[in-house]
N, C-alpha and C positions, 0 to 999 in steps of 0.2 A: 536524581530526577531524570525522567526520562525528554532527552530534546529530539526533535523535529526540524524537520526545513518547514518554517512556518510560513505561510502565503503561497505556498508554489504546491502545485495537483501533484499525485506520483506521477503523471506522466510528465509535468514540467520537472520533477526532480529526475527521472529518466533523462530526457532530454538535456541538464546538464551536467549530472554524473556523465554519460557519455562524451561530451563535450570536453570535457575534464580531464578525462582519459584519451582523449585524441582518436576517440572512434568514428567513422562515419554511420550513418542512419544503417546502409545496407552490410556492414560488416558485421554492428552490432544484433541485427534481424537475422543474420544467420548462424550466428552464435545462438542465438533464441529461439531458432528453425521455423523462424515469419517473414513473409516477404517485408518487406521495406514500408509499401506501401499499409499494410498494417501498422507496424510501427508509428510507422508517422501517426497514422489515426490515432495510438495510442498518447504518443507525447502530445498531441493536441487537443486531446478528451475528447475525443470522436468516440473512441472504444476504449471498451475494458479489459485492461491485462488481467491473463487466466493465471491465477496464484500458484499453478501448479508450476508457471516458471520461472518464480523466483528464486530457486537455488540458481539457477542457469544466469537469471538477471544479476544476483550477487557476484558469483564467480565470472561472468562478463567485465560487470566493471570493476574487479577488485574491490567489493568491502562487506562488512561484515554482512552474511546473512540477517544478524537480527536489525540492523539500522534497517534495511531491503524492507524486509517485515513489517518493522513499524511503520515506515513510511504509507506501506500496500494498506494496514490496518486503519492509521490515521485517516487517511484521506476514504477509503471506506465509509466508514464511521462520520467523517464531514458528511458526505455526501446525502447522506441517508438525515440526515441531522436537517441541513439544509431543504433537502426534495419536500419532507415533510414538518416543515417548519417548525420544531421539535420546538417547546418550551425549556425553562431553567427548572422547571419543576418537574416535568417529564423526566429530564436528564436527571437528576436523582432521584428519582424513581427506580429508573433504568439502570442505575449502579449499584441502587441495593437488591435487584434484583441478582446482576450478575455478582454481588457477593452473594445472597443466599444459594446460587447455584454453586460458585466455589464452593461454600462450606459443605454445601449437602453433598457434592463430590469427592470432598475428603472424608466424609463420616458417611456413608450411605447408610450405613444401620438404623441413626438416631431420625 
């Protein structure tokens, strides 16, 4: 099953992967080629990290690419959940949709 840092935003998980690894705000922003001052907006949910840099975010703090991912996707996914105060009934809705789009992606013919 797949885990999560439950309770904490991707930018609070940013903020202490970093921490953890003994980075400061501005070492790890340039590693990520953002000023600092971004950054911060980012681990405080001011702003949204551009997905295109989470290889760069992974290989920063040392850990796997897909943990990085999942975290980026979970909290996505909250977000959206939340803003629009999604139902239990929407939400599976919503999941059998994105299976009929997996299966119609693995069979396009049928």
């Amino acid at each position: 099953m797949m885990t999560s840092q439950k309770q904490t935003t991707f930018g609070e998980f940013i903020r202490k992967s970093r921490k953890e690894k003994g980075l400061t705000l501005t070492k790890l922003a340039a590693q990520l080629d953002l000023d600092s001052a971004n950054l911060s907006k980012i681990e405080n949910g001011i702003r949204e990290f551009d997905s295109k840099r989470l290889k760069s975010l992974a290989e920063a703090l040392q850990l796997e690419f897909e943990k990085v991912r999942r975290e980026y996707i979970t909290d996505s996914i909250g977000k959206i959940i939340y803003e629009t105060n999604c139902s239990h009934e929407l939400l599976l809705v919503a999941e059998k949709k994105a299976n009929y789009l997996r299966n119609k992606n693995q069979n396009p013919l049928t």
